[in-house]
C-alpha positions in Angstrom: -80.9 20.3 -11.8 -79.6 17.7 -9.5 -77.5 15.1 -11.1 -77.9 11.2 -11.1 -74.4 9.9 -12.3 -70.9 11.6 -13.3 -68.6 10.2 -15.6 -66.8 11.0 -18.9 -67.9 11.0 -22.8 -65.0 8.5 -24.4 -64.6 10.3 -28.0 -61.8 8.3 -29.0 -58.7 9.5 -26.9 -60.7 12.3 -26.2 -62.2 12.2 -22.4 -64.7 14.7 -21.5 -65.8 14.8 -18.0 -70.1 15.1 -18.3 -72.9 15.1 -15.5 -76.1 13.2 -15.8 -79.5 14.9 -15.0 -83.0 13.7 -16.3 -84.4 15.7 -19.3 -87.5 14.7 -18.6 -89.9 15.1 -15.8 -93.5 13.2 -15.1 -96.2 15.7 -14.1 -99.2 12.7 -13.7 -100.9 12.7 -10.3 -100.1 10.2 -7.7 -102.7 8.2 -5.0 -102.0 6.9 -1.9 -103.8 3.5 -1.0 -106.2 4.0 1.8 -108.3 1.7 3.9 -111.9 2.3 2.6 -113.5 1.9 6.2 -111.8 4.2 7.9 -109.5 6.1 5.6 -106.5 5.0 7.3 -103.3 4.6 4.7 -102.1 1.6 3.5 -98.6 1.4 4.0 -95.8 -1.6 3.3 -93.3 -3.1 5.6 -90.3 -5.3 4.8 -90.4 -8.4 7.2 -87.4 -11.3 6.8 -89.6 -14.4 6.2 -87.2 -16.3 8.5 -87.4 -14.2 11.7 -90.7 -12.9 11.2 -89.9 -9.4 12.6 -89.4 -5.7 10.5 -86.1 -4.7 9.1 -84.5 -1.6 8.0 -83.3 -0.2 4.7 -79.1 -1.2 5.6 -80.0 -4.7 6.6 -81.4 -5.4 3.1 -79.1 -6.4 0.3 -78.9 -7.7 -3.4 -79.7 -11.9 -4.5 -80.4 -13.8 -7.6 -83.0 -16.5 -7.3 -81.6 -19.3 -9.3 -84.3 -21.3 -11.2 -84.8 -24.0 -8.4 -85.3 -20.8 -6.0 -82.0 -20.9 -4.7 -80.9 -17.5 -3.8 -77.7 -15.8 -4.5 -76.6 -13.0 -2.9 -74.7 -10.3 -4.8 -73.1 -7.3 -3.1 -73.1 -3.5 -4.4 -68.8 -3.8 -3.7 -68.9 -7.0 -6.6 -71.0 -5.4 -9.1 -68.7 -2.0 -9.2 -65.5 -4.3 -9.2 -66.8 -6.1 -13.0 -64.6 -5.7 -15.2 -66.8 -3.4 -17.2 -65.4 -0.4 -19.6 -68.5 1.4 -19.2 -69.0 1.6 -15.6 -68.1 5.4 -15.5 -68.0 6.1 -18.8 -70.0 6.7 -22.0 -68.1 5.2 -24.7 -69.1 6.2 -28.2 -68.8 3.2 -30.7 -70.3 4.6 -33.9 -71.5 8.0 -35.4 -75.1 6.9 -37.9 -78.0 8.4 -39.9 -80.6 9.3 -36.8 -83.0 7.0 -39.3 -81.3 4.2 -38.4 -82.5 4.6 -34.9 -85.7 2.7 -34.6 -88.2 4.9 -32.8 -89.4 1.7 -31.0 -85.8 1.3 -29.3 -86.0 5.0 -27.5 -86.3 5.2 -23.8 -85.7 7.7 -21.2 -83.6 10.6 -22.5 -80.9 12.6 -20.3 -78.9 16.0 -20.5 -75.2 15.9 -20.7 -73.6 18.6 -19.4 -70.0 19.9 -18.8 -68.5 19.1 -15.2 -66.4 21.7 -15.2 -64.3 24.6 -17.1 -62.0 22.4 -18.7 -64.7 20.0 -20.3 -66.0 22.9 -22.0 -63.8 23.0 -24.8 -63.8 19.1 -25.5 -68.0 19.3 -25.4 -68.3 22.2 -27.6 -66.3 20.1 -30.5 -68.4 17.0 -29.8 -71.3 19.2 -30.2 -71.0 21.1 -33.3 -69.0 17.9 -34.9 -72.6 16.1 -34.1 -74.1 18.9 -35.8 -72.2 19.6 -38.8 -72.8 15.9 -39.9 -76.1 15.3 -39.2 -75.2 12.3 -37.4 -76.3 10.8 -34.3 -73.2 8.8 -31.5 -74.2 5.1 -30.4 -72.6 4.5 -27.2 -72.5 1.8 -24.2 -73.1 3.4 -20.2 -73.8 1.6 -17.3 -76.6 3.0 -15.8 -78.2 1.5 -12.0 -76.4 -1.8 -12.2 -76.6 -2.6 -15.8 -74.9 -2.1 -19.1 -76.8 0.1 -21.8 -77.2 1.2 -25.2 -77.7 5.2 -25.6 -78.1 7.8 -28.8 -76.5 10.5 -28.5 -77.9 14.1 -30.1 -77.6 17.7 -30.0 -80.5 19.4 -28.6 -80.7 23.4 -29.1 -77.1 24.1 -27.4 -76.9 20.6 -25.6 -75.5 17.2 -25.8 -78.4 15.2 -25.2 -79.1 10.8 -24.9 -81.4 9.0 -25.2 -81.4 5.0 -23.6 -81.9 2.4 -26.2 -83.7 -0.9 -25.2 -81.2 -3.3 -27.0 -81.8 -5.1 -30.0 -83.3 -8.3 -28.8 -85.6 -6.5 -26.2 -87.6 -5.6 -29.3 -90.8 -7.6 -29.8 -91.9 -9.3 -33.0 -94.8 -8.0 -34.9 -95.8 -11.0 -36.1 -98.7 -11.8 -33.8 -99.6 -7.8 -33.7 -100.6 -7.6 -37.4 -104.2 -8.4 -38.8 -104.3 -11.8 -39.6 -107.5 -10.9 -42.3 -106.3 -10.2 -46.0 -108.0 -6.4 -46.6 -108.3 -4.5 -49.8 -108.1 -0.6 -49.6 -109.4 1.1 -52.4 -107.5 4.3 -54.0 -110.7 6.3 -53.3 -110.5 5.6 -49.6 -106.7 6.5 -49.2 -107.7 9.2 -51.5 -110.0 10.6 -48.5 -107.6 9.4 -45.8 -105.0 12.1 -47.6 -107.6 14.3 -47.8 -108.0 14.0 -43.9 -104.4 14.2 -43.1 -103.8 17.3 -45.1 -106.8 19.0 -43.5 -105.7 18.0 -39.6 -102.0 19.4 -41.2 -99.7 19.9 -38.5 -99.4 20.8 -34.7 -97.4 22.8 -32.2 -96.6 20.2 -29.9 -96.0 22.6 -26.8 -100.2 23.3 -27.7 -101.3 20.0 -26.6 -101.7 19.4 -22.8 -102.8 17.1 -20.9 -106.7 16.8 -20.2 -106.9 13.7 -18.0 -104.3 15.3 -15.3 -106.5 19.3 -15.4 -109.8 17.3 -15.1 -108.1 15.2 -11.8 -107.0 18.6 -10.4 -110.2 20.2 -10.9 -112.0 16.6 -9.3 -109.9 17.1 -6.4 -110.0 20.8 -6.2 -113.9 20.5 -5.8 -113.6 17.7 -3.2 -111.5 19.7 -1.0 -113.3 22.7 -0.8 -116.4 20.7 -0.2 -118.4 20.4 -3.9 -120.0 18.2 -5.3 -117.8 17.3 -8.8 -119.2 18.3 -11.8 -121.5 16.3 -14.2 -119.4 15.1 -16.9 -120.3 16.4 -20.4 -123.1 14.2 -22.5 -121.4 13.3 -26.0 -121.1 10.6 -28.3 -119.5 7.3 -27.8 -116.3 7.0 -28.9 -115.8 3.5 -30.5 -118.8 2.3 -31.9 -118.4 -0.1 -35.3 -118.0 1.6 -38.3 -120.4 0.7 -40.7 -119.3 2.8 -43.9 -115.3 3.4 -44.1 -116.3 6.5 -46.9 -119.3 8.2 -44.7 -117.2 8.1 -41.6 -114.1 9.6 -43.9 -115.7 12.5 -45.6 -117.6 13.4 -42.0 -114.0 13.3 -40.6 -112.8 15.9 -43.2 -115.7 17.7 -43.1 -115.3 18.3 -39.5 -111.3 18.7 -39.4 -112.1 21.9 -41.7 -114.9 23.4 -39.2 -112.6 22.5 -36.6 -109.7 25.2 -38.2 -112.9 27.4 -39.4 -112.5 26.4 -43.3 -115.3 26.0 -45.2 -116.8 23.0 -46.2 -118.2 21.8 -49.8 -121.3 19.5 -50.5 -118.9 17.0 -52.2 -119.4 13.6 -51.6 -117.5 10.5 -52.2 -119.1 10.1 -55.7 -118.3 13.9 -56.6 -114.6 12.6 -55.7 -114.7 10.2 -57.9 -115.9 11.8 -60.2 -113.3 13.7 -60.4 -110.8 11.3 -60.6 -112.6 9.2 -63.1 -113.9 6.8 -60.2 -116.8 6.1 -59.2 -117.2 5.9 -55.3 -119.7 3.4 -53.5 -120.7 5.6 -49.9 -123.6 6.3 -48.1 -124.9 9.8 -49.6 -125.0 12.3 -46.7 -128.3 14.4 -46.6 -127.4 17.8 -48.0 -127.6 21.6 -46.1 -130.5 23.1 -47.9 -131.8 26.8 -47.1 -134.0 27.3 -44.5 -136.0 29.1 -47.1 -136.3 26.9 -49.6 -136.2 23.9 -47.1 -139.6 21.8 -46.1 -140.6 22.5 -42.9 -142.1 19.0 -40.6 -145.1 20.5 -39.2 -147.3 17.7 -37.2 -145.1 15.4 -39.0 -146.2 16.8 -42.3 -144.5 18.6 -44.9 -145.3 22.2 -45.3 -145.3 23.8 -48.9 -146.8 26.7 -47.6 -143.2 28.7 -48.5 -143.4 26.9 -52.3 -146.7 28.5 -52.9 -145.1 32.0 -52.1 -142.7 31.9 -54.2 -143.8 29.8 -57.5 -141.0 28.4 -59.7 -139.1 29.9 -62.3 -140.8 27.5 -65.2 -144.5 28.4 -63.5 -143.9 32.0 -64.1 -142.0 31.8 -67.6 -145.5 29.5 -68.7 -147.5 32.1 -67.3 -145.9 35.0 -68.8 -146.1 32.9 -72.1 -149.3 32.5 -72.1 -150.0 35.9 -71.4 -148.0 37.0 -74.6 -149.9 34.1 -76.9 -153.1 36.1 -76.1 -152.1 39.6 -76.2 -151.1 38.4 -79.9 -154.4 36.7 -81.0 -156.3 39.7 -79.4 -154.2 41.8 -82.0 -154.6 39.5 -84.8 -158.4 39.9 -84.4 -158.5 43.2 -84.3 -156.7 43.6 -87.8 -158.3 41.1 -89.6 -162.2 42.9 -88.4 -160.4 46.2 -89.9 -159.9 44.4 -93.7 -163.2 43.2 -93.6 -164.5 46.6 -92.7 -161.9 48.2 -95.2 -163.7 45.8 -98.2 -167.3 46.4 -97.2 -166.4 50.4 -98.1 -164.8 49.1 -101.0 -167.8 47.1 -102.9 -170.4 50.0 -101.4 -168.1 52.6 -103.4 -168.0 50.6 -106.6 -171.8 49.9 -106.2 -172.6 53.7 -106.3 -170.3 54.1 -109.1 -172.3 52.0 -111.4 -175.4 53.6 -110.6 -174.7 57.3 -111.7 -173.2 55.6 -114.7 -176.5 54.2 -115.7 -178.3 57.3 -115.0 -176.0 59.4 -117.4 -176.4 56.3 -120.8 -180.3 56.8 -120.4 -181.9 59.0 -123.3 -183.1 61.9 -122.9 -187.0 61.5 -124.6 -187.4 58.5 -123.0 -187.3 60.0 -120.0 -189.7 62.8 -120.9 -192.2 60.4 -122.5 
């Protein structure tokens, strides 16, 4: 990697000689202006308002245009002659927590490397001294004609810095925050945690860029003479949300089919339920069997699938009722046996008494 500025890492008394490349590189897609008529490009040229003519790169030069548009010119020889400590070198000034560093301050970030065999020895001690205490360096550079502030940290095996905007180049938040006093209920950060844990955590060297592939592919197709491709149909992204809970759970819901976890029929109330609240949502319609389902047909509902299969309390009444009259049919049936049981009873008894009477009659009388 080609380097953009040499200098030395001031560690104290300790100088160690370092070279400057970019650690980061931009891979977005650049267009050239064109002249829609004819498809000529659109180029610029640098014209001295005073003679009216073109003029090259080494007759232009540096000025500062005071406030009443006065302009001051400033050579490159002036600005390397300031008495500035930095101008070729980075010069630590404090060793901090890497949380004191507000994200907010971080700008483009640079590899430091060793310029040579002897500034090997000095950089490995900076290195693992960086490392063993879990601190980050602060330090001042000059970098293309200006003073900075840098953070410097160890990267895998390499002294890396970022550029700090300083301090005051921070904007207030003041006019950025919502001016409207809002309530958030525990149940709603309740599902908001619920949706962070289920989106969990990313390799970053997964996520690419979709805007740049579906530029190359737009151009790709234009060059070889096709027509581009129809863009996808889909939802619109940003519409109003009308229920903070209903867009929530659909948001977990989907996070889990998104990682191919499945999904429960608990709602917002269910939640709450859980957690001795009570939650006021919009009650998404529930995934019922296709068997047991209703089926629309001419904007109807068909029960012909209900009358196949009768419920569970139809057939227990049914089967009850069958039972009652198996029983009564049985109870019948015993009570005609008694009576038939007693009829052979009085007939015997009857007969008895007859042949009695026949044997207490005399026996003349019944000569005579």
């Amino acid at each position: 990697m080609r380097s953009i500025w040499n200098g030395a890492i001031s560690f104290g008394l300790v100088s160690i000689p370092i070279k400057v490349v970019n650690a980061t590189e931009s891979h977005s897609i650049s267009f050239r202006q064109v002249h829609l008529d004819d498809g000529g490009r659109i180029r610029y040229r640098k014209f001295c308002e005073l003679e009216d003519r073109e003029v090259t790169t080494g007759e232009i030069g540096k000025a500062y245009e005071d406030a009443d548009g006065t302009l001051i010119p400033v050579t490159d020889e002036e600005l390397a002659a300031l008495p500035i400590p930095t101008a070729r070198t980075i010069e630590i000034v404090a060793f901090v927590p890497a949380e004191r560093i507000d994200p907010l301050q971080m700008d483009t970030a640079y590899y430091l490397a060793a310029n040579g065999v002897p500034a090997t020895k000095p950089y490995v001690l900076l290195r693992e001294a960086l490392k063993r205490s879990q601190k980050v360096a602060v330090a001042k550079f000059a970098l293309r004609g200006r003073e900075r502030l840098g953070m410097l940290r160890v990267v895998d095996d390499v002294i890396a810095m970022h550029g700090l905007l300083w301090p005051d180049e921070i904007r207030s938040t003041e006019e950025v925050a919502p001016d409207a006093s809002v309530t958030v209920r525990d149940k709603e950060l309740d599902l908001a945690d619920a949706l962070m844990d289920t989106l969990g955590e990313v390799e970053l060297t997964e996520l690419h860029d979709d805007y740049r592939e579906a530029v190359e592919e737009l151009i790709a197709a234009k060059a070889s003479g096709e027509l581009p491709a129809a863009p996808p149909a889909g939802e619109r992204a940003g519409g109003k949300v009308l229920d903070l809970m209903a867009a929530l759970e659909k948001s977990v819901r989907a996070a889990k089919v998104s990682r191919g976890e499945e999904t429960g029929e608990e709602t917002g109330e269910e939640a709450g339920a859980r957690t001795g609240e009570s939650a006021e949502v919009t009650p998404l319609p529930s995934r019922r069997s296709a068997r047991t389902a209703p089926k629309e047909v001419g904007g109807k509902k068909s029960t012909s699938t209900a009358r196949k299969t009768p419920p569970k309390k139809a057939v227990a009444k049914s089967t009850a009722k069958s039972t009652g009259q198996a029983a009564g049919k049985a109870a019948a049936t015993k009570s005609t046996a008694k009576k038939t049981a007693a009829k052979k009873t009085t007939a015997k008894k009857a007969t008895g008494k007859k042949t009695a009477a026949k044997k207490a009659t005399p026996r003349g009388r019944a000569s005579a």
